[in-house]
Structures are given as C-alpha cells and as structure tokens.
Backbone as numpy.savetxt, mean C-alpha at the origin, in Angstrom:
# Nx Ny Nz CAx CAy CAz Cx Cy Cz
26.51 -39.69 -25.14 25.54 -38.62 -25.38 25.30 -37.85 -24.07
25.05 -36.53 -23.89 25.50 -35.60 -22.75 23.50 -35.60 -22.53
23.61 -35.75 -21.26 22.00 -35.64 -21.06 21.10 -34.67 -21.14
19.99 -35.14 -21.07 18.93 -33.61 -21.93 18.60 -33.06 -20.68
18.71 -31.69 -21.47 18.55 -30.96 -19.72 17.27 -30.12 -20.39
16.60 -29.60 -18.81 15.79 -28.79 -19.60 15.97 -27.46 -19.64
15.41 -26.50 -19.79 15.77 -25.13 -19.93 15.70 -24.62 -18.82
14.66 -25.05 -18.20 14.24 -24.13 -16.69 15.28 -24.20 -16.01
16.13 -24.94 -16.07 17.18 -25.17 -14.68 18.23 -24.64 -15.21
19.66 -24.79 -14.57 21.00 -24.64 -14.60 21.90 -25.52 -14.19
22.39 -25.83 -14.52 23.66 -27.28 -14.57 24.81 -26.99 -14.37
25.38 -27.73 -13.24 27.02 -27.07 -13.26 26.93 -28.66 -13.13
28.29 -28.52 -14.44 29.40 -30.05 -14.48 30.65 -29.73 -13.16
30.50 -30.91 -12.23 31.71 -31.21 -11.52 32.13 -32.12 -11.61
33.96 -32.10 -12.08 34.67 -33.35 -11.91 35.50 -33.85 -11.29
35.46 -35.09 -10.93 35.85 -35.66 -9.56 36.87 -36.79 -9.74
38.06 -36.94 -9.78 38.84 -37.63 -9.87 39.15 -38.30 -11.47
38.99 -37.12 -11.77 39.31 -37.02 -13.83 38.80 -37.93 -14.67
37.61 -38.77 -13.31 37.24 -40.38 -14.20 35.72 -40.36 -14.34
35.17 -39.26 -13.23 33.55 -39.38 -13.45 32.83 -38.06 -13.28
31.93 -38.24 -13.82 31.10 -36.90 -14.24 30.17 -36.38 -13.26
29.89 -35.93 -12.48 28.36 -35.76 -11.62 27.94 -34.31 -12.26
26.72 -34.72 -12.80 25.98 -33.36 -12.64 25.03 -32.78 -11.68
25.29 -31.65 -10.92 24.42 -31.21 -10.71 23.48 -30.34 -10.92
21.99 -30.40 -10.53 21.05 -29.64 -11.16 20.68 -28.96 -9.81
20.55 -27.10 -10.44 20.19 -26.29 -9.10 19.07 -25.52 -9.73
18.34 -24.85 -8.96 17.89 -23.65 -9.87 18.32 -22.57 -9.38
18.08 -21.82 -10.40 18.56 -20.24 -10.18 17.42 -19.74 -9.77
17.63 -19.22 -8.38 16.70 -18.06 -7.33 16.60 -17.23 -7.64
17.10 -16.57 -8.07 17.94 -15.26 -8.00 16.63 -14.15 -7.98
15.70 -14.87 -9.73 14.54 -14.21 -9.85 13.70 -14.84 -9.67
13.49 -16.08 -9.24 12.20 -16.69 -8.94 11.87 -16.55 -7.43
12.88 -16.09 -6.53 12.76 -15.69 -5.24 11.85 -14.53 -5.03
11.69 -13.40 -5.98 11.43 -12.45 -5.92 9.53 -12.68 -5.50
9.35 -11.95 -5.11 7.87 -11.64 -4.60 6.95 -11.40 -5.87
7.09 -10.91 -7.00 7.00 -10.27 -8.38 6.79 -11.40 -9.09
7.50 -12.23 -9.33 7.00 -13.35 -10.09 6.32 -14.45 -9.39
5.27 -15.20 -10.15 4.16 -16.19 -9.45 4.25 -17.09 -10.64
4.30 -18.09 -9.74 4.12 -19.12 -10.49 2.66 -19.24 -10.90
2.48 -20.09 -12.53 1.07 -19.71 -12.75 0.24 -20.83 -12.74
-0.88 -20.73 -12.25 -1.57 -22.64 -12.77 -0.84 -23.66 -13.45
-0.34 -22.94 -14.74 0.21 -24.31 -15.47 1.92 -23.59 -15.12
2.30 -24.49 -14.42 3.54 -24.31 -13.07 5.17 -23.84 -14.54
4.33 -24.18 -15.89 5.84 -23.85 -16.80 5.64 -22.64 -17.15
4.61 -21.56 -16.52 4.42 -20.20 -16.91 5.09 -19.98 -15.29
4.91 -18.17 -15.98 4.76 -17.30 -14.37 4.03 -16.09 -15.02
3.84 -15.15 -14.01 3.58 -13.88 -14.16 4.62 -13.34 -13.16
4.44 -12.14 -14.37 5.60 -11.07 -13.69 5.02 -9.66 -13.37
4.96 -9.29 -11.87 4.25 -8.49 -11.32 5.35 -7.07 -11.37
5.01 -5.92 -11.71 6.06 -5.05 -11.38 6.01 -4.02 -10.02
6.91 -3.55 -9.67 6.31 -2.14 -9.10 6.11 -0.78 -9.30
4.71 -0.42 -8.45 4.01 0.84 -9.77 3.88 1.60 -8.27
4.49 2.24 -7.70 3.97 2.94 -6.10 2.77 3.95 -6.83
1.31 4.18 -5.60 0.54 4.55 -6.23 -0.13 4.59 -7.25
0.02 3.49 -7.91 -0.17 2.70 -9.87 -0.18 4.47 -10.28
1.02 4.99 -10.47 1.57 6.51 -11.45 2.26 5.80 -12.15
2.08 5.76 -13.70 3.53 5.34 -14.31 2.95 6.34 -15.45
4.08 6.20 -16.26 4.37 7.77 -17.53 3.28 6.56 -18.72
3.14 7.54 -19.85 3.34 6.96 -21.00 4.16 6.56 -21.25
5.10 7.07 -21.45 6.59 6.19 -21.99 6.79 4.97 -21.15
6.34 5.13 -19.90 6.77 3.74 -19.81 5.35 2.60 -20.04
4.67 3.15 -19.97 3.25 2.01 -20.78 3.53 1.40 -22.04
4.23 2.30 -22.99 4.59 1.86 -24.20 5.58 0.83 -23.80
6.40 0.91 -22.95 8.05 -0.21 -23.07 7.34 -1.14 -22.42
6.48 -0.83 -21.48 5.75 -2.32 -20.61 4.88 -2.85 -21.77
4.42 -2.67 -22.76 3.72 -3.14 -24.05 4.72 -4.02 -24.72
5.81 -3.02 -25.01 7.04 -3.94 -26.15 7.22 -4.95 -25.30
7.35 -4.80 -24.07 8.26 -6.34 -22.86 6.87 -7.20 -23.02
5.92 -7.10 -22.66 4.47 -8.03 -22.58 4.18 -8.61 -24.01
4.50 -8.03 -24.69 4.20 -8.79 -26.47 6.06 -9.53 -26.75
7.13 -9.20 -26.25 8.16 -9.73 -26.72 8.38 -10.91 -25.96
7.93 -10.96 -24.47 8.11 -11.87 -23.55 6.77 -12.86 -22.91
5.55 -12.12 -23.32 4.64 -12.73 -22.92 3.42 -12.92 -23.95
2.69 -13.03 -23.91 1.04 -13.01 -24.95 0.35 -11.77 -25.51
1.25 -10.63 -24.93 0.92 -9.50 -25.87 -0.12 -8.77 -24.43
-0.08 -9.67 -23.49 -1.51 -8.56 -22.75 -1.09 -8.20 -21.29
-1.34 -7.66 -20.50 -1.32 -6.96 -19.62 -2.27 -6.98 -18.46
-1.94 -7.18 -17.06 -3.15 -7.09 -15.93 -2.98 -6.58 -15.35
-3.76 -5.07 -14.85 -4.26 -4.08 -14.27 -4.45 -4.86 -12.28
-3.77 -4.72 -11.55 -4.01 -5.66 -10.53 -5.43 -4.46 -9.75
-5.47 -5.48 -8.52 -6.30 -4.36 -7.26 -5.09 -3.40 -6.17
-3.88 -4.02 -6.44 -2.94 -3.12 -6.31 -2.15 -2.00 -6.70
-2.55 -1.61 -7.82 -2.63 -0.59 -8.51 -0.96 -1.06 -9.51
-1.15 -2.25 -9.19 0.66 -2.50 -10.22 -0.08 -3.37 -12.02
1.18 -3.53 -12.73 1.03 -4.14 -13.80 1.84 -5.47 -13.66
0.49 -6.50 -14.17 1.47 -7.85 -14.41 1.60 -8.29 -15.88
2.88 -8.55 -16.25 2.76 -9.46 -17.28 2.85 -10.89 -17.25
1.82 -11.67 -17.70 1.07 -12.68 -17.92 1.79 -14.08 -18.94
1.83 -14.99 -18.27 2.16 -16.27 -19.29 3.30 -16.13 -19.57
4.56 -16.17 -18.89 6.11 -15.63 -19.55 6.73 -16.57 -19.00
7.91 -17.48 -19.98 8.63 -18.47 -19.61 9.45 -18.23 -18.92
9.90 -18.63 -17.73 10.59 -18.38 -16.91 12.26 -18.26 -17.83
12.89 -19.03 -18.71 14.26 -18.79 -19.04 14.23 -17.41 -19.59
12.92 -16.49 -19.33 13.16 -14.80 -19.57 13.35 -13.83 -18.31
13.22 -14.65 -17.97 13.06 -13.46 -16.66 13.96 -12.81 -15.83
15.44 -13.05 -16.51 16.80 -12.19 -16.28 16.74 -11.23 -17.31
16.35 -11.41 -18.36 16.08 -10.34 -19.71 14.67 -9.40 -19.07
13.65 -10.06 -19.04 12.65 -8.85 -18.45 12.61 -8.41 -17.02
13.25 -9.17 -16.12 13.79 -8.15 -14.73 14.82 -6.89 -15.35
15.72 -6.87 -16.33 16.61 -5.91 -16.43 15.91 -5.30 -17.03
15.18 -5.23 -18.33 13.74 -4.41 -19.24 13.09 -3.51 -18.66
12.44 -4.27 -17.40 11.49 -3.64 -16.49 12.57 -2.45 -15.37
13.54 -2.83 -15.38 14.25 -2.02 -14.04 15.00 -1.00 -15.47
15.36 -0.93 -16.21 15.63 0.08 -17.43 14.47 0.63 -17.74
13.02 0.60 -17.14 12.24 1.50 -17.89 11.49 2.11 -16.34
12.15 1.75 -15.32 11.41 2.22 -14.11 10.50 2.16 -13.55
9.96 0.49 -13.88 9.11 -0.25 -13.43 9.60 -1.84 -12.96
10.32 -1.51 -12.44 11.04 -3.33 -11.74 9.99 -4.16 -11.35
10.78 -5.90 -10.65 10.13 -6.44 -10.71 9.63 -6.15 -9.48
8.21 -6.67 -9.28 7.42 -6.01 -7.89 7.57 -6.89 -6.48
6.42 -6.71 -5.78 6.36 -7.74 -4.73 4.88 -8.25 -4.31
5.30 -9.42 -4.11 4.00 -10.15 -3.92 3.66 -11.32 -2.75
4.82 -11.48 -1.99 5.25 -12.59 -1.21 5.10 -11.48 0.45
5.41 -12.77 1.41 5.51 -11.85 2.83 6.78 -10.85 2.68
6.10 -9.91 2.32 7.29 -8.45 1.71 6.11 -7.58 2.07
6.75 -6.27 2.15 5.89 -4.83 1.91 5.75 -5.02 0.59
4.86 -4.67 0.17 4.08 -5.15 -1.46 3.65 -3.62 -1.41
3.58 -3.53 -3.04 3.32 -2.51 -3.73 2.21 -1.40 -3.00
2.53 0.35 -2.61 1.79 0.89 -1.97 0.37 1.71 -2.69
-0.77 1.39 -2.38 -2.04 1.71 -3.38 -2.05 3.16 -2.27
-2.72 3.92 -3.31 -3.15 5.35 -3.23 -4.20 5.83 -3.91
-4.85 6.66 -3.50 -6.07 7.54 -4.21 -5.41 8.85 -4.79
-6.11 9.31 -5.90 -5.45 10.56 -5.85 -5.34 11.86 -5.16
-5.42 11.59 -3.92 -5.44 12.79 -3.13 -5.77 14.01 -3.76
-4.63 14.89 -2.81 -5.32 16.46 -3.27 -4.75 17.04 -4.96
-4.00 16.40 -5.19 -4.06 16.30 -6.67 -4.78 16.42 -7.77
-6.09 15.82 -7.34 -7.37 15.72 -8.12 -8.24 15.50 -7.74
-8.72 15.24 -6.54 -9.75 14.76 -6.05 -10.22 15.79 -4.87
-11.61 16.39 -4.98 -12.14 17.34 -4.25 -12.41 17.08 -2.91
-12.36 15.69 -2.83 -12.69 15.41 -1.47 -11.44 14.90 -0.66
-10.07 15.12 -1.02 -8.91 14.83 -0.40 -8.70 16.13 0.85
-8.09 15.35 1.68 -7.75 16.23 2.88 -5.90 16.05 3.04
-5.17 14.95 1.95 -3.50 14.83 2.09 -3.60 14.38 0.43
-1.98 14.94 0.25 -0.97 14.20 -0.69 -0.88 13.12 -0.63
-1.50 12.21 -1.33 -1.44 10.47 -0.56 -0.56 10.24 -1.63
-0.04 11.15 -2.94 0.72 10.39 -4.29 2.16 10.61 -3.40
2.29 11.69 -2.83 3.66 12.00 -2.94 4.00 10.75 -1.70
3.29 10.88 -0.19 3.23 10.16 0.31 3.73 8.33 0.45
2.93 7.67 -0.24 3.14 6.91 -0.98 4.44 6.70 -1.93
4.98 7.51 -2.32 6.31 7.29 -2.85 7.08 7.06 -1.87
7.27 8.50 -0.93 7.67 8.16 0.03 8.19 7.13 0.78
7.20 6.39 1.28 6.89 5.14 1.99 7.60 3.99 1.17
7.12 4.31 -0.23 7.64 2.66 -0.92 9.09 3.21 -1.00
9.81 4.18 -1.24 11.06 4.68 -1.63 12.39 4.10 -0.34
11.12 3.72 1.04 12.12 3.61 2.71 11.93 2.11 2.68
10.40 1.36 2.12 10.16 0.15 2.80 9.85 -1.03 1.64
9.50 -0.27 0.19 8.95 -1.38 -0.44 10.26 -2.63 -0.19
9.80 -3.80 -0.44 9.98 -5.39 -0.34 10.55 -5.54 0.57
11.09 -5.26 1.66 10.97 -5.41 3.01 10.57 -7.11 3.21
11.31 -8.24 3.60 10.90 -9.20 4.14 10.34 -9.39 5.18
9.21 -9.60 5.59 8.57 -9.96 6.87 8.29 -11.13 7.20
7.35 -11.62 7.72 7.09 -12.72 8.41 5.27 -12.88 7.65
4.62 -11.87 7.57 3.85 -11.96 6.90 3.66 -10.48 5.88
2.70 -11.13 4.93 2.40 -9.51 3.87 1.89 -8.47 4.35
2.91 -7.43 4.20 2.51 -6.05 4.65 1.98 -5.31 3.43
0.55 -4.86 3.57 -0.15 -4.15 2.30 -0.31 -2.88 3.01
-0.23 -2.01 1.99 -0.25 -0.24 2.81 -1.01 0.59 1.76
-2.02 0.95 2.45 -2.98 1.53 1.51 -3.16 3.33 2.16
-3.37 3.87 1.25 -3.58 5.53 1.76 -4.69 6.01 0.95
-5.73 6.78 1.72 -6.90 7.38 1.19 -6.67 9.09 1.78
-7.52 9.66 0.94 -7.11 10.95 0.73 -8.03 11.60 2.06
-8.99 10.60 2.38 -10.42 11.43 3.35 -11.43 9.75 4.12
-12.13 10.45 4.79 -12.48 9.13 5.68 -13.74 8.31 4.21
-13.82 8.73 3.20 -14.35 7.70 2.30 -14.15 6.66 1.74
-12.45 6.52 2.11 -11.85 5.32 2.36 -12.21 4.47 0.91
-11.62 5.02 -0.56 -11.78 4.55 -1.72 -10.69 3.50 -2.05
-9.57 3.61 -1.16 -8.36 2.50 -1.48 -8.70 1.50 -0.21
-9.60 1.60 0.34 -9.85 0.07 1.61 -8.81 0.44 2.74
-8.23 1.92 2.83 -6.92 1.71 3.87 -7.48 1.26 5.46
-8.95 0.70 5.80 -8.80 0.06 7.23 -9.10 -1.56 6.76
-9.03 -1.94 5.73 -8.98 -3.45 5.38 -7.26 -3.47 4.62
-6.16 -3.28 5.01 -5.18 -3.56 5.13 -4.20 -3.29 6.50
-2.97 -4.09 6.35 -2.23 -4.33 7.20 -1.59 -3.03 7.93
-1.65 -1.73 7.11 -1.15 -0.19 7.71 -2.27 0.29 6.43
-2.86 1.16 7.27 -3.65 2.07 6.57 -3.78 3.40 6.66
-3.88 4.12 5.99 -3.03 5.79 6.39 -4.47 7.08 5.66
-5.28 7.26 6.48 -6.18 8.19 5.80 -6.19 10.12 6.59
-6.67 10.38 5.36 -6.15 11.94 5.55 -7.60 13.00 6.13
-7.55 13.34 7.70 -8.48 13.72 8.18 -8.38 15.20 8.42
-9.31 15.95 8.49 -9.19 17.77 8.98 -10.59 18.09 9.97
-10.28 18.52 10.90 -11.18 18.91 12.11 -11.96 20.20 11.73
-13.03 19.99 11.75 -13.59 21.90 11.75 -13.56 22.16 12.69
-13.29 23.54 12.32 -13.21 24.79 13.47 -14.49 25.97 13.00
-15.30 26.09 14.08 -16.39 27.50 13.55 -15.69 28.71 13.83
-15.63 29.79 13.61 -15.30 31.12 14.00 -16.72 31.43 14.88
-16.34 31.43 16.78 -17.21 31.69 16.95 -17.55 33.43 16.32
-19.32 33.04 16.75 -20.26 34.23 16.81 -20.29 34.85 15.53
-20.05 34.51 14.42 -20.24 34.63 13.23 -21.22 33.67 12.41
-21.11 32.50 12.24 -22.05 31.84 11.77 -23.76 32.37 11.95
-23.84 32.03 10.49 -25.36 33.11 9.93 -26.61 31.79 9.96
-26.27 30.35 10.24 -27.27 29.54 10.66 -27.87 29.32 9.44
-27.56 29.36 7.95 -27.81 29.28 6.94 -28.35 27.46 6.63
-27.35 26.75 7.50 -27.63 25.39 7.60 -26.80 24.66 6.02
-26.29 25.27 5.22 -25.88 24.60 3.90 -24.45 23.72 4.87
-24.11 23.27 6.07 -23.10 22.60 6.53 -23.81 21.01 7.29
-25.12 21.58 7.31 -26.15 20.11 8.16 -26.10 19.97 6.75
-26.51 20.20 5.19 -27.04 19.31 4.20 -26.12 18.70 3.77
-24.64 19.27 4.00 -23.66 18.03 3.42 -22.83 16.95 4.06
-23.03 17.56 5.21 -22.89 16.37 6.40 -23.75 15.33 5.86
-22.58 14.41 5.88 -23.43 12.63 5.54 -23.67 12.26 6.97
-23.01 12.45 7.87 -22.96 11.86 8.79 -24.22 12.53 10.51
-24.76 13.71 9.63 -25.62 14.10 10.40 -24.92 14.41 11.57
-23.67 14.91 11.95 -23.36 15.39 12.69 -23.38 17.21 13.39
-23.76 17.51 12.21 -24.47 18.97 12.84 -25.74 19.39 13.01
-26.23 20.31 13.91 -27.36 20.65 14.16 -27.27 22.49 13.92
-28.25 22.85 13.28 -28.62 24.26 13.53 -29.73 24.36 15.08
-28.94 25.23 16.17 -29.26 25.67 17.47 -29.07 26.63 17.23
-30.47 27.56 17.75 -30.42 28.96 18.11 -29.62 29.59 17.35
-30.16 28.85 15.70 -28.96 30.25 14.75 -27.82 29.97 14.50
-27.41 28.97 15.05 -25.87 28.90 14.70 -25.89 26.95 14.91
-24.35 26.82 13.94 -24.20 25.42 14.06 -23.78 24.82 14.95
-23.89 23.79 15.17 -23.30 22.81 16.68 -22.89 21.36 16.20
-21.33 21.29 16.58 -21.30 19.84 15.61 -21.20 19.18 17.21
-21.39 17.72 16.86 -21.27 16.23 17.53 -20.29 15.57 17.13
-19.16 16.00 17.92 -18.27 15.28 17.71 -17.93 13.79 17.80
-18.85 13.30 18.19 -18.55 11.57 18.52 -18.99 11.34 17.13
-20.01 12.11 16.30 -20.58 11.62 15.04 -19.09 12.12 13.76
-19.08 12.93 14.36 -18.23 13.72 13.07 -16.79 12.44 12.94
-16.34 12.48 11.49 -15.20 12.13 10.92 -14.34 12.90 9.94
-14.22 14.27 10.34 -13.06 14.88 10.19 -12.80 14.75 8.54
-13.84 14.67 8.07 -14.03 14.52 6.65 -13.14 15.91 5.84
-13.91 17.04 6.18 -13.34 17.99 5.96 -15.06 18.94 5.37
-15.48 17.88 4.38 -16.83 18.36 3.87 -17.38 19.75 4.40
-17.82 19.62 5.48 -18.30 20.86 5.80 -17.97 22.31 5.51
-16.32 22.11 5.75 -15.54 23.16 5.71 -15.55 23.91 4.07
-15.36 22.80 3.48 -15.72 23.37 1.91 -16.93 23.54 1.65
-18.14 23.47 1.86 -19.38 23.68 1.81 -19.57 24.93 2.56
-19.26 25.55 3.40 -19.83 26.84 3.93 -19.41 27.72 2.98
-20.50 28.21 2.39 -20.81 29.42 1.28 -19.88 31.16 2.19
-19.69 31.18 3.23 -19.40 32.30 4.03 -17.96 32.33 4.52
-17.32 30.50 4.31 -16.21 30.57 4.67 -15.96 30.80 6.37
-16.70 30.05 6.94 -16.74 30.31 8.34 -15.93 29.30 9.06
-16.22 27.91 8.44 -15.79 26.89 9.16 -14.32 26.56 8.27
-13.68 26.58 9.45 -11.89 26.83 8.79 -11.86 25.00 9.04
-10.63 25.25 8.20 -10.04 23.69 8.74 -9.40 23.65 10.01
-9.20 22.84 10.96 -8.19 23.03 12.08 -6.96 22.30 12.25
-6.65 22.15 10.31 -5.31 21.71 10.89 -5.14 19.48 10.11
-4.45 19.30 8.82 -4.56 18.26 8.87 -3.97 17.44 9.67
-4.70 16.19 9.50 -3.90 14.89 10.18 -4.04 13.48 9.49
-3.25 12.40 9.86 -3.04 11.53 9.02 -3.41 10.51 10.07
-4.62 9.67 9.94 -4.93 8.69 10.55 -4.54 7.41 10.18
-3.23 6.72 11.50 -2.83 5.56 10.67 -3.62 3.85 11.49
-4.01 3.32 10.79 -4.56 2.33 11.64 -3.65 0.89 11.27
-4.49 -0.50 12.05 -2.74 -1.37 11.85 -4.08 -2.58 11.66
-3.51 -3.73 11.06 -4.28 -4.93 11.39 -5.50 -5.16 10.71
-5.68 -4.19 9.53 -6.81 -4.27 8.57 -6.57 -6.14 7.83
-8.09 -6.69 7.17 -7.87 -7.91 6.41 -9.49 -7.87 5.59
-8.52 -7.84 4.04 -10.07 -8.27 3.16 -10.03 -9.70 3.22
-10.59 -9.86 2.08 -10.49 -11.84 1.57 -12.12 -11.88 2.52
-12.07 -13.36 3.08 -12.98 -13.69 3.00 -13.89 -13.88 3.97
-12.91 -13.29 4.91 -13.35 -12.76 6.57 -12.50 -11.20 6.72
-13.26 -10.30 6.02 -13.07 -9.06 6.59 -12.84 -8.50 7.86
-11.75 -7.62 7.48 -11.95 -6.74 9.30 -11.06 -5.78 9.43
-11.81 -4.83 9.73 -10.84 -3.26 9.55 -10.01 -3.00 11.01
-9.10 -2.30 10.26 -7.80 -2.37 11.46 -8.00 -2.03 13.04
-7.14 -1.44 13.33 -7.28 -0.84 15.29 -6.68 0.58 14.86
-6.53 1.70 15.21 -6.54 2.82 15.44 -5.06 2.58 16.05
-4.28 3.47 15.83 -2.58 3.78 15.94 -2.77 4.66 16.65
-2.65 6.04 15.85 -2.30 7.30 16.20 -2.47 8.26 15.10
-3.54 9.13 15.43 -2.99 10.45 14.29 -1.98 11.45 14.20
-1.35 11.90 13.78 -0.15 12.76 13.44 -0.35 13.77 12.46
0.39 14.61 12.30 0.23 16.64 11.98 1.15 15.96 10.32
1.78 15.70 10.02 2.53 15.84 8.80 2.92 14.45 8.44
3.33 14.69 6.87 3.59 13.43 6.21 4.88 12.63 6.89
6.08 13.45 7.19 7.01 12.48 8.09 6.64 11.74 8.90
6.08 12.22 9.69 5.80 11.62 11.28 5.60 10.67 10.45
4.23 10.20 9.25 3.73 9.28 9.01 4.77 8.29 8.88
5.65 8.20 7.75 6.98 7.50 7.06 7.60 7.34 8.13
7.35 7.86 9.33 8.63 7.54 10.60 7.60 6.53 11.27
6.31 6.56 11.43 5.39 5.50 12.47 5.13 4.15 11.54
4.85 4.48 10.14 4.80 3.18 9.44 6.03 2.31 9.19
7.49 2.86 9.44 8.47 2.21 9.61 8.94 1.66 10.53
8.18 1.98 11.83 8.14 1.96 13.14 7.42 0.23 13.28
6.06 0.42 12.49 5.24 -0.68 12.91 5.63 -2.06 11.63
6.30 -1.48 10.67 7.14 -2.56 9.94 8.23 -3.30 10.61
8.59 -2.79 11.34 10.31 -2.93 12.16 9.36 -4.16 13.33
8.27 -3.56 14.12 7.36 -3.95 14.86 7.07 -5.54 14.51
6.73 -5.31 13.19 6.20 -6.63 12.73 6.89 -7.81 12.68
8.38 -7.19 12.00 9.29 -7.98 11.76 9.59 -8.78 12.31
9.89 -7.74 14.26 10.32 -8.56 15.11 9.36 -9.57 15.83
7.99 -9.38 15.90 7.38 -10.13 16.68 6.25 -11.27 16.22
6.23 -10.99 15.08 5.03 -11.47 14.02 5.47 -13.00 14.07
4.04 -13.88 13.51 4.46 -15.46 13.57 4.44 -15.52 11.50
4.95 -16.24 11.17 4.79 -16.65 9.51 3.58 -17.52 9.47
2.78 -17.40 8.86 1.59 -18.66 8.52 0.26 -18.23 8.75
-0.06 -16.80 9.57 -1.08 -16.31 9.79 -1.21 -14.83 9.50
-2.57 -14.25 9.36 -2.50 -13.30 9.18 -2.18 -11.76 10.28
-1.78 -10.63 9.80 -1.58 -9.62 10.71 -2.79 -9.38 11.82
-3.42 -9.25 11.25 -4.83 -9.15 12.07 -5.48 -10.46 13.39
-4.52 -11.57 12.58 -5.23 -12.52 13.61 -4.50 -12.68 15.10
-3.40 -11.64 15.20 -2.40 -12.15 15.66 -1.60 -10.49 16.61
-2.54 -9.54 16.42 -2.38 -8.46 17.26 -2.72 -8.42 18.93
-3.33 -9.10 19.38 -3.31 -9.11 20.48 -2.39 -10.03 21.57
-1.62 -11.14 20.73 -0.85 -11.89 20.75 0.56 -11.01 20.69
0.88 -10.24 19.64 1.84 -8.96 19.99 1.73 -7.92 20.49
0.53 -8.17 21.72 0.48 -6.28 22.47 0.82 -5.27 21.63
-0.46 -5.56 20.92 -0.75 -4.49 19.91 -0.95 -2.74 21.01
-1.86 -3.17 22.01 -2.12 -2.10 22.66 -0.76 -1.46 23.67
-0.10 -2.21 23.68 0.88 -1.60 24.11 2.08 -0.91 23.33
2.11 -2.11 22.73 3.18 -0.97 21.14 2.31 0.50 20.62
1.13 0.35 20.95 0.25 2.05 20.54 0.60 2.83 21.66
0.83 2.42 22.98 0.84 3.42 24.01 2.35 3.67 23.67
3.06 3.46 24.17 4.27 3.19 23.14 4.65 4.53 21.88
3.85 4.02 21.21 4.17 5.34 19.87 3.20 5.97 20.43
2.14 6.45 21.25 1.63 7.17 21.31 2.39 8.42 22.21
2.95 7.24 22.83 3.82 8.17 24.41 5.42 8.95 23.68
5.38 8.03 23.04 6.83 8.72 21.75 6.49 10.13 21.02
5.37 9.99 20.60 5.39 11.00 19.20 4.66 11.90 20.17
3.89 12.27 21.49 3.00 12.96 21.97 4.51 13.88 22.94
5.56 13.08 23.31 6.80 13.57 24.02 7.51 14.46 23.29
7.40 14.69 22.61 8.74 15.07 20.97 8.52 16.67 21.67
C-alpha cells in the first residue's frame, strides 16, 4: 500500500538501485515564499494578500476578486490598513490557481514580508482640496520600480497629498508628503486677514495692513494660498517632502527629514536611493527606525543632500 500523503506537500519518488523506494517530502515555495500569503492561526489556512498600489482597483476587477474569494475562500474579503485586498481562509493546495486568477485580473499576489510592501496613498490632487501633489500617479510610480524588493527589513511607503498627513507618511519607513511655500506679492495685500483665519497653525499675523508669515511656524500646507479671496498669495512652487525611519505599532515614532525636492522623479530616484541604502546596510530582526543612527543616517542625508543640491 503506497503511503498517505497529504495534500499540502509534494512528493517526488526516487529510485535507488531498482530494489528500494525513498520518498521524499519537500514543499513547494514557490508560493508560500511570497510575502502575500500568511499563514493563518489555524496554520492549514492562509490568507492571500494582493497588490493594490494606492488601493485604485476598477470594478471589473472587484467583481473577479469576488468570484476568486467565494471560489477559493469563504466568500469574504479584507479591506487591509494598507490599502490592499486579502482573501481570507484559503487552502493552500489553491494557491497556484489563485496566484494565476489574481495576476490575470491585475491584482497579483502582494507583499507582506521584509519586502517593499504595498504603496498607500491619499487621493491627492485628484480629489482632495487640500492636496498640494499627485500622490496616485506617484505611487504607481514607485511600486511599478520597487514593489517586493527583498530587504533586510519591511519597507512601508506611504504618500500624503499635504502636511495633514492622512496616510501616517512620518510613521513609516519612507514617507513622501506634498508641500507648497507661500509667496505674498509684495505691496498689494489689502490686510483683509481671511489668510490668519485659516491658518491652523497661527502662523500669520496682520502688521500694519498687510500679512507677515512665521516661517518657523508655517508648514507649507498650501491653505493660505487658496484662501486669499484677492489671489495675492501665489504658491512658490511644489515640493515633495521625503522623510526615512517612521514606526507605528506600539512604540510610535515619526521619521527624520531627508530632503525636499521640486518634482515627482527626483522623488522615485531618492526613494530608490534609500531602498538600495537599506538593503545594503540594514540588520534583519529589528526595526528601520531603531537602527538609523547605527547606519549614519545623517550622513547618507548629507550625501543625497550634496547629490541632488549639485545636479
């Protein structure tokens, strides 16, 4: 009688001198290596995480991620804090059938392991009044050069549209937010003051008739600039603030300050910069944040600072 195998594994018969049998038992990596699938509490499930850059996906493909989650799993679906979709409770002898499902409907399997993991976004200037960048297109971008990227530890990359910081981008590992400087036209401003009431940050003053910002207070929000009824206070110009070494969980702590930069490349060229960075110097077992000053963090900034300020 040929022995009971179980499903999860794979068996190759080798025979060895035409008289005896050895089997061996391996498993197949192939997809359980992947960052995307997790093993689940009860260790004979997994979940299968996909990738969603910027969680944008079509209808059409919501519907095929429905048919795969009810054909392969319990019928339901989880909305992560990463903006990806997991499907839930799925026997692992599927998961060569729903890795190919998911990569035929343009949602593959994702990442979840020390990899660049799935990139979260706000909707920038797309839809959102208070965006100062494209964080959708952006974000493609980025995942299109770096998603799953092996590292040494998890690289999470978050982008916010303005310093309100709705995707957490200084509580992750690269964080990328979209800032604009006001500029007054001198000797025009009518001292109306409608630019002190929307300042959150109380960084302007009406003097002698006209406005006066504080720049140590100000964050390049942009606010103001859209609030002047007269159109006085121009923008001066966006920029993309990238910071490094952000950590939520259960000891918070927002990143260190990089470098700001004029356009979306530069960005995709400095965040590939500090991935490459990581790769090489990072330890496995700890987090990014705990472990920046240990990689002359401040010197890899002077560094890209002295790079991108030379160009």
């Amino acid at each position: 009688m040929p022995p009971v195998v179980s499903p999860h594994h794979t068996y190759q018969i080798i025979y060895e001198d035409y008289r005896q049998v050895v089997i061996q038992m391996f498993r197949d990596v192939s997809i359980h290596m992947k960052g995307g699938v997790i093993t689940e509490r009860d260790a004979d499930f997994c979940t299968v995480r996909t990738r969603i850059p910027a969680g944008v996906v079509s209808t059409d493909q919501l519907r095929q991620l429905a048919r795969i989650a009810k054909q392969y799993g319990t019928g339901n679906v989880h909305i992560t804090t990463r903006q990806t979709i997991e499907i839930p409770h799925v026997n692992p002898i599927y998961l060569k059938k729903i890795a190919a499902a998911l990569e035929k409907n343009g949602t593959p399997v994702g990442s979840e392991r020390d990899e660049v993991v799935n990139v979260v976004s706000c909707p920038g200037t797309e839809r959102c009044k208070f965006a100062n960048i494209n964080t959708i297109e952006l974000a493609k971008n980025i995942d299109e050069r770096l998603f799953g990227r092996e590292m040494p530890v998890k690289m999470r990359i978050s982008i916010s549209g303005c310093p309100n910081g709705c995707t957490s981008p200084l509580l992750n590992e690269i964080g990328i937010s979209g800032r604009v400087d006001p500029v007054r036209e001198e000797g025009l401003c009518t001292g109306c003051g409608t630019c002190t009431e929307y300042c959150r940050e109380n960084a302007i003053r009406i003097r002698r008739g006209i406005s006066v910002l504080d720049a140590e207070k100000c964050l390049s929000c942009g606010i103001c600039v859209r609030s002047c009824p007269f159109e006085l206070l121009k923008p001066g110009g966006t920029r993309y603030l990238i910071t490094v070494g952000g950590r939520r969980g259960r000891h918070p702590h927002p990143g260190r300050e990089l470098i700001s930069v004029d356009n979306p490349g530069e960005v995709v060229d400095i965040v590939e910069k500090v991935v490459y960075w990581v790769y090489r110097r990072a330890w496995s077992g700890r987090l990014l944040s705990d472990q920046l000053d240990e990689l002359q963090f401040e010197q890899f900034k002077t560094e890209i600072v002295g790079k991108t300020m030379g160009k």
